[in-house]
MINU-33288 format. One record per residue (C-alpha): residue number from 1; chain; x, y, z. Coordinates in pm, whole numbers. Layout:
<nodes>
n chain X Y Z
NUM A X Y Z
...
</nodes>
This chain:
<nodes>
n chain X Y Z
1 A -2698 392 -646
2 A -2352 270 -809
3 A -2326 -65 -634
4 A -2081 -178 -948
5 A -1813 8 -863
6 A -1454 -246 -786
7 A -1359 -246 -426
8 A -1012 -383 -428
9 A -750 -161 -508
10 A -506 -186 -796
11 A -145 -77 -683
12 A 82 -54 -1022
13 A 496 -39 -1041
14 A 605 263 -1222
15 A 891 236 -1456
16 A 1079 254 -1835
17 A 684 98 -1951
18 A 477 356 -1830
19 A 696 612 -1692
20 A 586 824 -2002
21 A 291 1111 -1953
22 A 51 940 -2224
23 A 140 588 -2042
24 A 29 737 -1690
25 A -284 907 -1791
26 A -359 580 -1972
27 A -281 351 -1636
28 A -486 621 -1384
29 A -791 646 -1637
30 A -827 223 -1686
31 A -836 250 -1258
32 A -499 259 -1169
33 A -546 385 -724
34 A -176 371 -646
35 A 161 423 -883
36 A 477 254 -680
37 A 855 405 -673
38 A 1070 118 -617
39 A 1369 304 -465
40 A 1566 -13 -584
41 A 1607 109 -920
42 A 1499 499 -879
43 A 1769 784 -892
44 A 1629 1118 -751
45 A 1582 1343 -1030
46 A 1393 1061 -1218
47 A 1175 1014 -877
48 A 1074 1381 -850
49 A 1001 1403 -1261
50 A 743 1117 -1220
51 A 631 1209 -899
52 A 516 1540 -1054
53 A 416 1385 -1403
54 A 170 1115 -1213
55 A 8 1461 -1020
56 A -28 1600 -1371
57 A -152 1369 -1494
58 A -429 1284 -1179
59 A -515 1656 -1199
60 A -580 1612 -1587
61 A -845 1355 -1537
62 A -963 1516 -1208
63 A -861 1150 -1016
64 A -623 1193 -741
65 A -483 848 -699
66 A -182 781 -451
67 A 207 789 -442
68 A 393 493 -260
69 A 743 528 -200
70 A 889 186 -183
71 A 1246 190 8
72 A 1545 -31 -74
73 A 1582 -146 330
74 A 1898 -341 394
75 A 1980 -607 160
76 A 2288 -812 117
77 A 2427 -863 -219
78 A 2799 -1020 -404
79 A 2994 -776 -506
80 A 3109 -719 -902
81 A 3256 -1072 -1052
82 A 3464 -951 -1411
83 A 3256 -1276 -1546
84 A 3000 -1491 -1470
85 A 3086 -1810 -1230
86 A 2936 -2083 -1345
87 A 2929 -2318 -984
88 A 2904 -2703 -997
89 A 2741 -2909 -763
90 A 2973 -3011 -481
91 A 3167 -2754 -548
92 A 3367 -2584 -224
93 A 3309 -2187 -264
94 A 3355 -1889 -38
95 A 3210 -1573 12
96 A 3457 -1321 152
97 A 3377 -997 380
98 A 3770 -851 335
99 A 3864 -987 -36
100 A 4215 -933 18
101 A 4231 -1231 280
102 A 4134 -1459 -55
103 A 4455 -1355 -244
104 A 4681 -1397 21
105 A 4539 -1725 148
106 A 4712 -1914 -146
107 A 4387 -2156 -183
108 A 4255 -2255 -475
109 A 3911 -2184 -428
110 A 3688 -1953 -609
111 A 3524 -1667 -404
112 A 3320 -1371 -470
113 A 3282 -1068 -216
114 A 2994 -888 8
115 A 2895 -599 71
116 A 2778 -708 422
117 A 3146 -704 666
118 A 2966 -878 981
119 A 2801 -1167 790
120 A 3059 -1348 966
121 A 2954 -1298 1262
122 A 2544 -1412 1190
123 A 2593 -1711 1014
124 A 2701 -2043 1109
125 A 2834 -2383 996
126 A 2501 -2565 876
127 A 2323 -2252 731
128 A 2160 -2189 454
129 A 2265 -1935 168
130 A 2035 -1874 -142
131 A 2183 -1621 -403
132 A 1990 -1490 -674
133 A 1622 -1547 -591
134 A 1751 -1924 -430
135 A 1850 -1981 -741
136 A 2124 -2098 -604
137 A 2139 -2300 -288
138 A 2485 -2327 -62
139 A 2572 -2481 258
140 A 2774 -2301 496
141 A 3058 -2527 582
142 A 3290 -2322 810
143 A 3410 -1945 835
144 A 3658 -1707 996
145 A 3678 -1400 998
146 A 3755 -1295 666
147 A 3520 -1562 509
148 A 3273 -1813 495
149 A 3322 -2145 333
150 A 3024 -2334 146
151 A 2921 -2640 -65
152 A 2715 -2580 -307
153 A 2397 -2755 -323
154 A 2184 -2639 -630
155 A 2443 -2524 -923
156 A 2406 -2198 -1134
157 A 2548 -1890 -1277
158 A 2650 -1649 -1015
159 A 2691 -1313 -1174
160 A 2768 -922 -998
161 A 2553 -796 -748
162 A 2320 -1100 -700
163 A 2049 -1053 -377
164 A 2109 -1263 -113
165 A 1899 -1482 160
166 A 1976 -1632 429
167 A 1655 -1821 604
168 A 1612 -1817 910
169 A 1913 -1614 1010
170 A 1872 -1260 1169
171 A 2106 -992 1016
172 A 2236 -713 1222
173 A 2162 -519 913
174 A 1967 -148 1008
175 A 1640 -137 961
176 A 1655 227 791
177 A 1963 289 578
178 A 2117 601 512
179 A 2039 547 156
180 A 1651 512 268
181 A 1707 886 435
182 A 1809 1015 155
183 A 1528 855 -118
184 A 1244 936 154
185 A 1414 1305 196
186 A 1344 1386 -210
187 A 1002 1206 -172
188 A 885 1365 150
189 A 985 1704 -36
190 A 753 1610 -333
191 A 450 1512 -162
192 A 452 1144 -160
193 A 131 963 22
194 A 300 633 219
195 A 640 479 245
196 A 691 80 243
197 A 941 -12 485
198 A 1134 -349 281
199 A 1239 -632 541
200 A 1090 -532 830
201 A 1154 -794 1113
202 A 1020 -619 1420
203 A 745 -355 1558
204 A 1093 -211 1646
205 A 1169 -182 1270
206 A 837 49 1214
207 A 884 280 1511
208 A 1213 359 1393
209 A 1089 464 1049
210 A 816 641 1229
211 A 1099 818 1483
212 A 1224 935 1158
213 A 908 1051 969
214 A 807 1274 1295
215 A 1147 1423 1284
216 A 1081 1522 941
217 A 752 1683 1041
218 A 568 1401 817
219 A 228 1215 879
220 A 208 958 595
221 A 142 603 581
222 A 368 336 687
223 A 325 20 508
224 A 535 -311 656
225 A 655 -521 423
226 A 713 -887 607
227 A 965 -1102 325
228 A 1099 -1348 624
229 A 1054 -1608 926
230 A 1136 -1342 1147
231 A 863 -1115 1035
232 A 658 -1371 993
233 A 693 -1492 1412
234 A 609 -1134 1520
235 A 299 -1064 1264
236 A 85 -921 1477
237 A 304 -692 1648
238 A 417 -540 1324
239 A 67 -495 1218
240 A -24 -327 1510
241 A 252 -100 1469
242 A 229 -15 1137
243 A -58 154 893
244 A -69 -116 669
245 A 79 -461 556
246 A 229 -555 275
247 A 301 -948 179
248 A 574 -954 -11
249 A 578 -1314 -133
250 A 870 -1317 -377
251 A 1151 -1276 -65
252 A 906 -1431 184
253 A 868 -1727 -23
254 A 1238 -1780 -83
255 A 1329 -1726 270
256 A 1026 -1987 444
257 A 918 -2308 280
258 A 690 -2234 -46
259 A 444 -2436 70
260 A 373 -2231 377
261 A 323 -1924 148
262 A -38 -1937 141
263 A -114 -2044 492
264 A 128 -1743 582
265 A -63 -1494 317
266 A -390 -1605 506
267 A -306 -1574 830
268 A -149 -1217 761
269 A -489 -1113 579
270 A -736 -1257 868
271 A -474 -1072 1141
272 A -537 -755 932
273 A -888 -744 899
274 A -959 -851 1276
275 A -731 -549 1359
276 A -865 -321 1100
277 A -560 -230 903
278 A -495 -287 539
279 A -324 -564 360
280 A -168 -577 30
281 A -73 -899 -185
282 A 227 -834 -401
283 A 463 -1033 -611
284 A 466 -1274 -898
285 A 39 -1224 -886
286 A 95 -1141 -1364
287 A 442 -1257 -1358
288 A 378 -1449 -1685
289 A 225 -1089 -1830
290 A 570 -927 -1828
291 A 573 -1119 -2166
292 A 221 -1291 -2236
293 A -86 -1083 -2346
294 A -286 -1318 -2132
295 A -233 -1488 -1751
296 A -210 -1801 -1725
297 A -514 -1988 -1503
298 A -304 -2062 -1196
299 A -226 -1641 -1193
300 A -590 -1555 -1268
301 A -687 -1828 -946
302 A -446 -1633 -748
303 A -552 -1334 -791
304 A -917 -1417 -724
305 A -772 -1557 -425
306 A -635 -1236 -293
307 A -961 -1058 -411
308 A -1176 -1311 -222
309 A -1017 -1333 94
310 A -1065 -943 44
311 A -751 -784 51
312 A -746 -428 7
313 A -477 -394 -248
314 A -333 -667 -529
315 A 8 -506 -642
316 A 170 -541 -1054
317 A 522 -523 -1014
318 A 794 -639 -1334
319 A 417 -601 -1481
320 A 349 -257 -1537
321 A 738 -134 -1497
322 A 903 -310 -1733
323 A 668 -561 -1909
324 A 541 -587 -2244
325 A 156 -576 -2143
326 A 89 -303 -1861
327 A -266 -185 -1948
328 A -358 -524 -2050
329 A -249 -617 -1673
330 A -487 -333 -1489
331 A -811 -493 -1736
332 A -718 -829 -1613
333 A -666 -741 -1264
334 A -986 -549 -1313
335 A -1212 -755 -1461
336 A -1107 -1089 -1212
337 A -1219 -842 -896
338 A -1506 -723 -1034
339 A -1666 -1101 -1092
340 A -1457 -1205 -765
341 A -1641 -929 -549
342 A -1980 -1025 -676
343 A -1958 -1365 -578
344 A -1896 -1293 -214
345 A -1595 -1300 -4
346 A -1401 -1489 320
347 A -1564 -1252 551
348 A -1276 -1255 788
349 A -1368 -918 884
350 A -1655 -1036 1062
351 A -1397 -1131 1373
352 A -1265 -771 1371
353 A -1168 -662 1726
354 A -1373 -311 1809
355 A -1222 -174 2116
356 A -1386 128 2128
357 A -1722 251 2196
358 A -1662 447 1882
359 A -1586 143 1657
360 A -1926 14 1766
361 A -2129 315 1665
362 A -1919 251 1296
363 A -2057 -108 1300
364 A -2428 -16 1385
365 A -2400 225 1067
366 A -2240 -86 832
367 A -2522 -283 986
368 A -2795 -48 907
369 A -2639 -2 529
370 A -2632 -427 473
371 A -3020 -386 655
372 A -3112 -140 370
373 A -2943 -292 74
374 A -2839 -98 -188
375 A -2806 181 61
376 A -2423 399 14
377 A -2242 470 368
378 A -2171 862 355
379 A -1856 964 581
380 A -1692 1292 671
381 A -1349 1237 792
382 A -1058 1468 851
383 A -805 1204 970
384 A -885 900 769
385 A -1019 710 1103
386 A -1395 729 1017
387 A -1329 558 673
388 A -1050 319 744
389 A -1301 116 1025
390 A -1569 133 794
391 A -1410 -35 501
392 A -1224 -272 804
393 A -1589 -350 865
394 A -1614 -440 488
395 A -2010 -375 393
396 A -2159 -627 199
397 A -2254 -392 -98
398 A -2270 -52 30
399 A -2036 172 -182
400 A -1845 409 106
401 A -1803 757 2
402 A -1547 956 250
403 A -1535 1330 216
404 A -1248 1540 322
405 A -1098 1856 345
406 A -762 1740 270
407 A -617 1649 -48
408 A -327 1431 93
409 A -567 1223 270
410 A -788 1155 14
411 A -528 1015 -167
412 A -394 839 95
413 A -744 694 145
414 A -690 526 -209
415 A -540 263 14
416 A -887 152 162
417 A -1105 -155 23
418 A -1437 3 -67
419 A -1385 344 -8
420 A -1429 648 -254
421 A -1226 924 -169
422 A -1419 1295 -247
423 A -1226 1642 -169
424 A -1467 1897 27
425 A -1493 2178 230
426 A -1615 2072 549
427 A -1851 2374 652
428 A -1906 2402 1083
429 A -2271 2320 1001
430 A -2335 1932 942
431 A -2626 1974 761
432 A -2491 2215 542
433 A -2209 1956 480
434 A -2394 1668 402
435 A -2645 1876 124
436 A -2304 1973 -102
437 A -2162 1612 18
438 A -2477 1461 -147
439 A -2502 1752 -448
440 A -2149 1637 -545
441 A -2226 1274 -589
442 A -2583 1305 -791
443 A -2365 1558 -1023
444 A -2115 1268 -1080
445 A -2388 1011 -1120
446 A -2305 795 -765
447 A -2645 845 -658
448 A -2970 945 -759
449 A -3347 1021 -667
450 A -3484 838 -377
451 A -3162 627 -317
452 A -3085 565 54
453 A -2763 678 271
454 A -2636 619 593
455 A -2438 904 704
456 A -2199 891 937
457 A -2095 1222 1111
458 A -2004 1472 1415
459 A -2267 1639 1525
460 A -2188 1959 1764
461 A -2498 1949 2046
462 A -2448 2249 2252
463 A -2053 2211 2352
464 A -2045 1867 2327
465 A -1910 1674 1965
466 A -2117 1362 1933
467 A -2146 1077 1691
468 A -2425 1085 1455
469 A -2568 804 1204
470 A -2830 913 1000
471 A -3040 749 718
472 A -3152 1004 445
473 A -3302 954 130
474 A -3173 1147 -189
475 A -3454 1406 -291
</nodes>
């Protein structure tokens, strides 16, 4: 039995570094289970060419990993400046929603546009503004309605089109853009796996998204990404809402104090696992990689940190799309969850909440696996539920092997901690099922002679579909 196989999953950033064919086949063969499109920086003809190269290039090594579509959301953002501003402390500055209003004022004070008309109307005197990753740092003084008047606190180079936060402060900013229609239409039409929904504040915020996906006669995963207080204050709703979690520490640790970042990232894992949904950890985890062969020791703690509160997914961003060292980043990643995973984990998943008598029968089977071993937990699933509680349940060292008869979701299971997505045709006799289910993995050398498997199945008894957990041995 292959008890040394990783658990956590690797999600990787496509982009100019490894947007290439050889680069792909390279990143999915060192273990690559997820490529992400940041809509950000994607135009539509180059999203469909590598959504089609990455299924090219899956289908060449016969591993079907998943496609994440990761949409812009609403941001605010300056508009163009025809050089940088170079802001001194103290200084008085304005940001303007009708730029006109700063020509005809007569006032000698420097101003740059945004893109966002009824920021006037959220803000207020005393409020923060970070620009450019809170960079930096401006206090709002006073507005109207054409601007709003700042000091500025922390000095820097304000250049065009820098992002902008504003902590604590809700925006009455859509949670689903019209450009987000658009980038989801051309990946919907090519086949993509799960969508990450950026700034997501609210349950609300999902169910809209969701609202939009049924309209478009799509079933794929919604992933919430939480970057601020707000989303932060109504965790567990969103989680409950969505299909998965992302934490998206580089805005959510600009926007609440950085030294709540952990105790946030912790909090958002252990509500995960208790509800049985998946949680990724993304941002800044190889930041130094983008230019060093090597991480340094506080990235490589951080990671394991991720690993051994057992997230499902750590995420490469600037990493693997732009960086210097992409497949160097996968081995690292790689090799720290590997040595992580032996060591043991938090075992937050051991508060999960099963509210169904269904969930329990799941448990008895992860039970009876941990009893046996080394045993693997076999599962047939045709809508992903089976194998989503059973890696919620996280086995101690049972690999899970889910088998279904649908190529979308057995790449969408890629999102899973533990779980080993197989493509087969279910046949309407179980036993039948489980033989080739079992044939499959001795031929790919998961399991051998005399190993033990708990199988977890439906088992038709006259007209009645019943739950069935069975231990075999392999013969």
């Amino acid at each position: 039995m292959q008890t040394d196989r990783r658990r956590t999953r690797i999600i990787f950033t496509v982009g100019p570094a490894t947007e290439s064919e050889e680069n792909l086949t390279r990143l999915i063969g060192a273990g690559a289970d997820i490529c992400r499109i940041n809509m950000a920086h994607a135009t539509h003809d180059w999203t469909r060419a590598v959504i089609r190269r990455v299924r090219a290039c899956s289908a060449k090594l016969g591993r079907e990993i998943a496609i994440m579509m990761d949409v812009k959301g609403p941001e605010i953002r300056t508009g163009d400046v025809e050089a940088p501003i170079e802001l001194s402390p103290g200084e008085v500055f304005d940001f303007t929603v009708k730029p006109e209003s700063a020509a005809e004022s007569g006032e000698e004070v420097r101003s740059v546009d945004v893109n966002y008309r009824n920021l006037v109307n959220d803000i207020h005197p005393g409020d923060t503004v970070l620009v450019d990753n809170g960079v930096i740092r401006l206090e709002v003084l006073e507005k109207n309605q054409a601007r709003i008047r700042c000091r500025v606190l922390i000095p820097g180079t304000l250049g065009s089109r820098r992002h902008i936060n504003l902590p604590g402060i809700r925006v009455d900013l859509p949670a689903l853009t019209e450009k987000d229609k658009r980038d989801l239409a051309v990946g919907l039409e090519e086949g993509i796996d799960m969508v990450a929904l950026s700034f997501v504040r609210d349950k609300a915020d999902v169910q809209l998204l969701r609202s939009h996906l049924e309209e478009c006669g799509s079933d794929i995963r919604v992933i919430a990404k939480i970057e601020d207080q707000q989303a932060v204050t109504n965790l567990d709703a969103i989680i409950k809402a969505a299909d998965g979690l992302m934490i998206a520490r580089g805005d959510l640790g600009i926007e609440c104090p950085y030294e709540e970042l952990p105790i946030i990232q912790r909090r958002a894992v252990k509500i995960c696992l208790r509800l049985g949904r998946p949680v990724i950890v993304a941002t800044h985890m190889l930041e130094s990689m983008i230019k060093a062969p090597v991480p340094t020791r506080a990235e490589v703690t951080d990671v394991a940190n991720a690993v051994f509160e057992q997230s499902d997914c750590i995420m490469l961003s600037g990493e693997t799309s732009i960086g210097d060292y992409p497949f160097d980043c996968i081995e690292v990643m790689d090799r720290i969850a590997r040595r992580i995973e032996l060591s043991g984990g938090a075992n937050f998943a051991d508060k999960i909440k099963l509210d169904s008598d269904h969930a329990k029968i799941l448990r008895s089977a992860v039970v009876m696996a941990d009893e046996l071993e080394s045993a693997g937990l076999l599962v047939f699933t045709r809508r992903g539920y089976m194998a989503r509680m059973i890696s919620a349940l996280r086995p101690r060292r049972s690999p899970i092997y889910a088998f279904t008869n649908s190529v979308p979701l057995q790449r969408q299971l890629m999102l899973y901690w533990g779980v080993e997505p197989w493509f087969l045709k279910l046949s309407a006799d179980p036993d039948t099922t489980v033989h080739a289910a079992i044939q499959l993995l001795k031929k790919h050398g998961r399991v051998k002679r005399e190993d033990k498997l708990v199988v977890i199945s439906n088992q038709l008894v006259g007209e009645r579909l019943i739950d069935s957990v069975q231990m075999r041995v392999v013969d």
